[in-house]
PDB file of N, CA, C and O in Angstrom, chain B, residues numbered from 101:
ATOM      1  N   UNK B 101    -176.774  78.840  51.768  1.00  0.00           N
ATOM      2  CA  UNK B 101    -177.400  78.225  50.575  1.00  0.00           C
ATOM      3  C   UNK B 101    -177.393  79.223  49.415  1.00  0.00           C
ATOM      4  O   UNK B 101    -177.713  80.395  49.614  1.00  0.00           O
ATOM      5  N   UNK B 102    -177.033  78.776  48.202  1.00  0.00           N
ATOM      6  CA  UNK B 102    -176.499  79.577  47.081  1.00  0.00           C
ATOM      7  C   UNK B 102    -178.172  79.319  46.090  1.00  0.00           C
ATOM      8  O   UNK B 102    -178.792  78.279  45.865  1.00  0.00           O
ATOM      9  N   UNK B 103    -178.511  80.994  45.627  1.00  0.00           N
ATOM     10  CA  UNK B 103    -180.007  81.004  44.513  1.00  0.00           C
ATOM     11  C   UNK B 103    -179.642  79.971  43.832  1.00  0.00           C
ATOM     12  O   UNK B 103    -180.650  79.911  43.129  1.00  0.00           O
ATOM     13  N   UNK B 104    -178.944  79.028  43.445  1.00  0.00           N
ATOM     14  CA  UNK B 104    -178.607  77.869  42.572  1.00  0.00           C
ATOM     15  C   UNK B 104    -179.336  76.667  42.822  1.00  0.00           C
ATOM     16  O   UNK B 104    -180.009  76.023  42.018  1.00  0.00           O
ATOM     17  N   UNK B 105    -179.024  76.340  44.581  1.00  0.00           N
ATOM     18  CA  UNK B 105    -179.145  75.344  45.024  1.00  0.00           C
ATOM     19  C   UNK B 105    -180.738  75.248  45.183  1.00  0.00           C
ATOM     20  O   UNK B 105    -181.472  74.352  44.765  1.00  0.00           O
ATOM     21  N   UNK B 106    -181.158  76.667  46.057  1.00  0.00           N
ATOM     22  CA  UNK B 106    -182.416  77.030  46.125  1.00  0.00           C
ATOM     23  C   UNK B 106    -183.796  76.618  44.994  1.00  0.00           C
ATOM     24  O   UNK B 106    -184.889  76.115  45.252  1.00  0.00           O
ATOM     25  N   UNK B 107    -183.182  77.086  43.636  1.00  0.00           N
ATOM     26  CA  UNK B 107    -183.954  76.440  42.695  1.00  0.00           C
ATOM     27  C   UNK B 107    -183.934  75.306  42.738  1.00  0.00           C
ATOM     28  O   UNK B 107    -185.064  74.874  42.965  1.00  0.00           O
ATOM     29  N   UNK B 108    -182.869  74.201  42.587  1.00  0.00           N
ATOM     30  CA  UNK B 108    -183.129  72.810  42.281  1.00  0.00           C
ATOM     31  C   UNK B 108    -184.020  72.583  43.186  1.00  0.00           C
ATOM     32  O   UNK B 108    -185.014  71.943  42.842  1.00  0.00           O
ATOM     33  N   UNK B 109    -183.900  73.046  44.572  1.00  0.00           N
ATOM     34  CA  UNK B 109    -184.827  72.419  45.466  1.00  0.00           C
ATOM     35  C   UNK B 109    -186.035  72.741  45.553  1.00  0.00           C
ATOM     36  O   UNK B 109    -186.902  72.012  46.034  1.00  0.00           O
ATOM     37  N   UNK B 110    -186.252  74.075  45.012  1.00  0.00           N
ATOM     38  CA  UNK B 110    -187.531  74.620  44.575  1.00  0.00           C
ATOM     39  C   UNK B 110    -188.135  73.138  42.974  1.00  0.00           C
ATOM     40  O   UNK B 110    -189.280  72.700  43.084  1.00  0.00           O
ATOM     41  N   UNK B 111    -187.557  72.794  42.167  1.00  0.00           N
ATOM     42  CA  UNK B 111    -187.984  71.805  41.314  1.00  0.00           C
ATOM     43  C   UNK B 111    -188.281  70.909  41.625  1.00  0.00           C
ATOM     44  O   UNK B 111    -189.246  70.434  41.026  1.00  0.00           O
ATOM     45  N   UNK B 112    -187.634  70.062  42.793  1.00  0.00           N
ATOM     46  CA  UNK B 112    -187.861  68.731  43.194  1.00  0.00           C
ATOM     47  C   UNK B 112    -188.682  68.867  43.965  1.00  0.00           C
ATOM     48  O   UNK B 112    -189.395  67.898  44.226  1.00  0.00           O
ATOM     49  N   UNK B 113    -188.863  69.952  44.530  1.00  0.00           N
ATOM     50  CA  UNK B 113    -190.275  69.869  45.846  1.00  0.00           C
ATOM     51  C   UNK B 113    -191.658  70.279  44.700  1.00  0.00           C
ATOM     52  O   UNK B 113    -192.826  70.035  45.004  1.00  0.00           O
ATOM     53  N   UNK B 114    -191.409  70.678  43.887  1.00  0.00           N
ATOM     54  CA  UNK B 114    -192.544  70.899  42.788  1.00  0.00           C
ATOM     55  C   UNK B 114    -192.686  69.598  42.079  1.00  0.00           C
ATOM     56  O   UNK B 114    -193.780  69.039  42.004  1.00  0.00           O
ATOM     57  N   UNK B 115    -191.637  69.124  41.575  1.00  0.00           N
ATOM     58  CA  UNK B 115    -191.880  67.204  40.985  1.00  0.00           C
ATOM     59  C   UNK B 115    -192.713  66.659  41.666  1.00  0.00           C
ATOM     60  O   UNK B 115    -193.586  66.026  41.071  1.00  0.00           O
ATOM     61  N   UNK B 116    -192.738  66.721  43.358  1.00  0.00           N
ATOM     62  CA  UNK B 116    -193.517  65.754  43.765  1.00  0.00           C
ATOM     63  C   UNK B 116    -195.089  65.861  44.088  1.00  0.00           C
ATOM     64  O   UNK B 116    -195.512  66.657  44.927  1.00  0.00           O
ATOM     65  N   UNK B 117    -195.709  65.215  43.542  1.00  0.00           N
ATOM     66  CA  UNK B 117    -196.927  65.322  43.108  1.00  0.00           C
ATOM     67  C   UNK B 117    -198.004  65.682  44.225  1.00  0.00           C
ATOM     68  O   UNK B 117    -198.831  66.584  44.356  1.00  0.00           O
ATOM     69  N   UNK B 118    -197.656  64.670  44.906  1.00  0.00           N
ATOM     70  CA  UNK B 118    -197.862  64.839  46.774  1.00  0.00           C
ATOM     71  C   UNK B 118    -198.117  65.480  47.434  1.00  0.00           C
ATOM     72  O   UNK B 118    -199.068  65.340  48.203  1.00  0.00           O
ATOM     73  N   UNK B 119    -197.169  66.683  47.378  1.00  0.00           N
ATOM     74  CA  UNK B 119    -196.686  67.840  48.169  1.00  0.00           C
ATOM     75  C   UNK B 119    -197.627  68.962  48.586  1.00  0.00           C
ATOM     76  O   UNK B 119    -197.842  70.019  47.993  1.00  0.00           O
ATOM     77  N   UNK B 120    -197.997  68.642  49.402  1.00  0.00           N
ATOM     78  CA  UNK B 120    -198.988  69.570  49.913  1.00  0.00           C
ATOM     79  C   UNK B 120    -198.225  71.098  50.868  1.00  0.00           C
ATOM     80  O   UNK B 120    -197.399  70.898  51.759  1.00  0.00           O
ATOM     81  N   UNK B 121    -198.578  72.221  50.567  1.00  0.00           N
ATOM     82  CA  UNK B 121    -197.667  73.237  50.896  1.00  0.00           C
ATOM     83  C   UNK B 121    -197.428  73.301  52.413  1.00  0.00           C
ATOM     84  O   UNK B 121    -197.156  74.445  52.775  1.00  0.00           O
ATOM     85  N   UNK B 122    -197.449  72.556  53.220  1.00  0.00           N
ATOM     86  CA  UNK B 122    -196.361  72.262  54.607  1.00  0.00           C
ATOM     87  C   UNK B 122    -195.260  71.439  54.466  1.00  0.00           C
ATOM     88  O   UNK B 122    -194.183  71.601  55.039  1.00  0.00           O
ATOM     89  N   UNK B 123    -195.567  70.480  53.632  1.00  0.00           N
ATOM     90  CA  UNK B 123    -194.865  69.313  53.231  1.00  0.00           C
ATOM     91  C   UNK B 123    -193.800  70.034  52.460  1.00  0.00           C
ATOM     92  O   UNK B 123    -192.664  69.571  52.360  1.00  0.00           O
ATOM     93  N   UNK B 124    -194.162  71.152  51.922  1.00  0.00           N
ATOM     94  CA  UNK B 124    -192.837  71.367  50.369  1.00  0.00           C
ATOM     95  C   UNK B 124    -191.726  71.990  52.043  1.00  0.00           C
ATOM     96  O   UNK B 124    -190.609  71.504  52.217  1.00  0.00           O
ATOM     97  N   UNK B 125    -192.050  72.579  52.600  1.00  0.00           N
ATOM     98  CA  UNK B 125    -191.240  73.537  53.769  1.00  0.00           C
ATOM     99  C   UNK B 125    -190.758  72.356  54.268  1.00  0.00           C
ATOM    100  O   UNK B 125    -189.657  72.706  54.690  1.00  0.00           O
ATOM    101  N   UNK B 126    -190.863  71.204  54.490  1.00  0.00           N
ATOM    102  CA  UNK B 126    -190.634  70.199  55.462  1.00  0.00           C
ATOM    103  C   UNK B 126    -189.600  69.374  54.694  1.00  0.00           C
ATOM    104  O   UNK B 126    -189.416  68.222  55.086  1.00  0.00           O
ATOM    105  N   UNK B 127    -188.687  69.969  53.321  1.00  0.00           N
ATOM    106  CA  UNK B 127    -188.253  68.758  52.261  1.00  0.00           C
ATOM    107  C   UNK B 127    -186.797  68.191  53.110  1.00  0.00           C
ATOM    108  O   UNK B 127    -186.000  68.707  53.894  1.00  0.00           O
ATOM    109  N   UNK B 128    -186.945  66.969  52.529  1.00  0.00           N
ATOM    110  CA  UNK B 128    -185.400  66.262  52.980  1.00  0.00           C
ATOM    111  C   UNK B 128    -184.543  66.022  51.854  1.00  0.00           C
ATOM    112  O   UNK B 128    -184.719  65.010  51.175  1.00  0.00           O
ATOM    113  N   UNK B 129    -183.597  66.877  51.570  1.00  0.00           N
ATOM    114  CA  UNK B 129    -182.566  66.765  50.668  1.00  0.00           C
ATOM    115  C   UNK B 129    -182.023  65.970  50.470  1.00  0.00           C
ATOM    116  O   UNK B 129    -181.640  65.636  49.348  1.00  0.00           O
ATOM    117  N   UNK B 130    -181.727  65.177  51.919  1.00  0.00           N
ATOM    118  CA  UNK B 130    -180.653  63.567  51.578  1.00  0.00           C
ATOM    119  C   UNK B 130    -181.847  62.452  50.562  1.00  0.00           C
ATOM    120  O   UNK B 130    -181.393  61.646  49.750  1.00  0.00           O
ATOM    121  N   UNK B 131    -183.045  62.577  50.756  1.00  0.00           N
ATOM    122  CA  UNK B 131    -184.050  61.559  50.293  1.00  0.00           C
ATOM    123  C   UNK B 131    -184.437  62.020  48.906  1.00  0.00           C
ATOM    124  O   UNK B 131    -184.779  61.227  48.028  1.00  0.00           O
ATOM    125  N   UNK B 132    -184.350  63.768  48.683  1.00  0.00           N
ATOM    126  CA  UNK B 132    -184.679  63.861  47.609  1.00  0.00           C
ATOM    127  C   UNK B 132    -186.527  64.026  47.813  1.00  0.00           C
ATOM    128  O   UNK B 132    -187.415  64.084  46.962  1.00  0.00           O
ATOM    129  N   UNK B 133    -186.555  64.048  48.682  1.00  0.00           N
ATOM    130  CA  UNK B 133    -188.641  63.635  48.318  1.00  0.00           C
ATOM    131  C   UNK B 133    -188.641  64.704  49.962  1.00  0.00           C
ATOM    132  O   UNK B 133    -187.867  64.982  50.877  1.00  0.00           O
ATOM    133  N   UNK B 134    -190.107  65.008  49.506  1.00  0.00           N
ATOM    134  CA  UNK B 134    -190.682  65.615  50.891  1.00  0.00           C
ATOM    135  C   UNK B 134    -191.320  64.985  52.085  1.00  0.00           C
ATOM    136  O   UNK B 134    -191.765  63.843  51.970  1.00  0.00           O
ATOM    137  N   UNK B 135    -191.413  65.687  53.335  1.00  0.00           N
ATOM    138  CA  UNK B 135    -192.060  64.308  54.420  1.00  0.00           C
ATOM    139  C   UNK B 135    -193.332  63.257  54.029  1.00  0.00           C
ATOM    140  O   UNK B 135    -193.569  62.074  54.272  1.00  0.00           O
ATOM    141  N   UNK B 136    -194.133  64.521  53.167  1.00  0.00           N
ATOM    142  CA  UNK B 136    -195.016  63.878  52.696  1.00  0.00           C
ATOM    143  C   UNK B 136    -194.454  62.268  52.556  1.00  0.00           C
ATOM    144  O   UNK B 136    -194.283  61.303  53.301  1.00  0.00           O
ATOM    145  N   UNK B 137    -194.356  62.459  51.751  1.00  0.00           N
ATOM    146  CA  UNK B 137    -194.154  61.137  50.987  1.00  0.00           C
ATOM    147  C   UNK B 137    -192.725  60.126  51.677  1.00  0.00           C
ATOM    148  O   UNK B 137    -192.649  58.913  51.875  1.00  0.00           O
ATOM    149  N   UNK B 138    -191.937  61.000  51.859  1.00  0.00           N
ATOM    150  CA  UNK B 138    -191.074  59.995  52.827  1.00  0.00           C
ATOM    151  C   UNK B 138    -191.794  59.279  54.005  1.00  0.00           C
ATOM    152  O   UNK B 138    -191.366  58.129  54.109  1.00  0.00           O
ATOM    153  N   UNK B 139    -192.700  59.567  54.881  1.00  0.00           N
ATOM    154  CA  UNK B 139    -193.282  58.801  55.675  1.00  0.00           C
ATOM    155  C   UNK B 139    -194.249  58.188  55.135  1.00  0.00           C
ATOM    156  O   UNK B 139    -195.070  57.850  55.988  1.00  0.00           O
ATOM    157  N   UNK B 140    -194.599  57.813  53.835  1.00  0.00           N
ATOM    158  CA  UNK B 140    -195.173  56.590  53.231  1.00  0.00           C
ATOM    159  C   UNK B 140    -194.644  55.445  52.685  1.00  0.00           C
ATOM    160  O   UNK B 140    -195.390  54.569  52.246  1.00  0.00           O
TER     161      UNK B 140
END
């Protein structure tokens, strides 16, 4: 994984409002969103 990619995913796990800090470690890239919120 390239510091590039790392950030975006560092942004989108910060977008989501949700995200409680197990949840940001837990993100799913194909969904775009973290478990949090994917299992709602």
């Amino acid at each position: 994984m390239t510091t590039e990619e790392r950030k975006q995913l560092k942004q989108k796990i910060v977008r989501c409002k949700k995200a409680i800090p197990a949840a940001r470690l837990m993100f799913i890239p194909q969904s775009n969103r973290c478990v949090h919120c994917a299992e709602r």
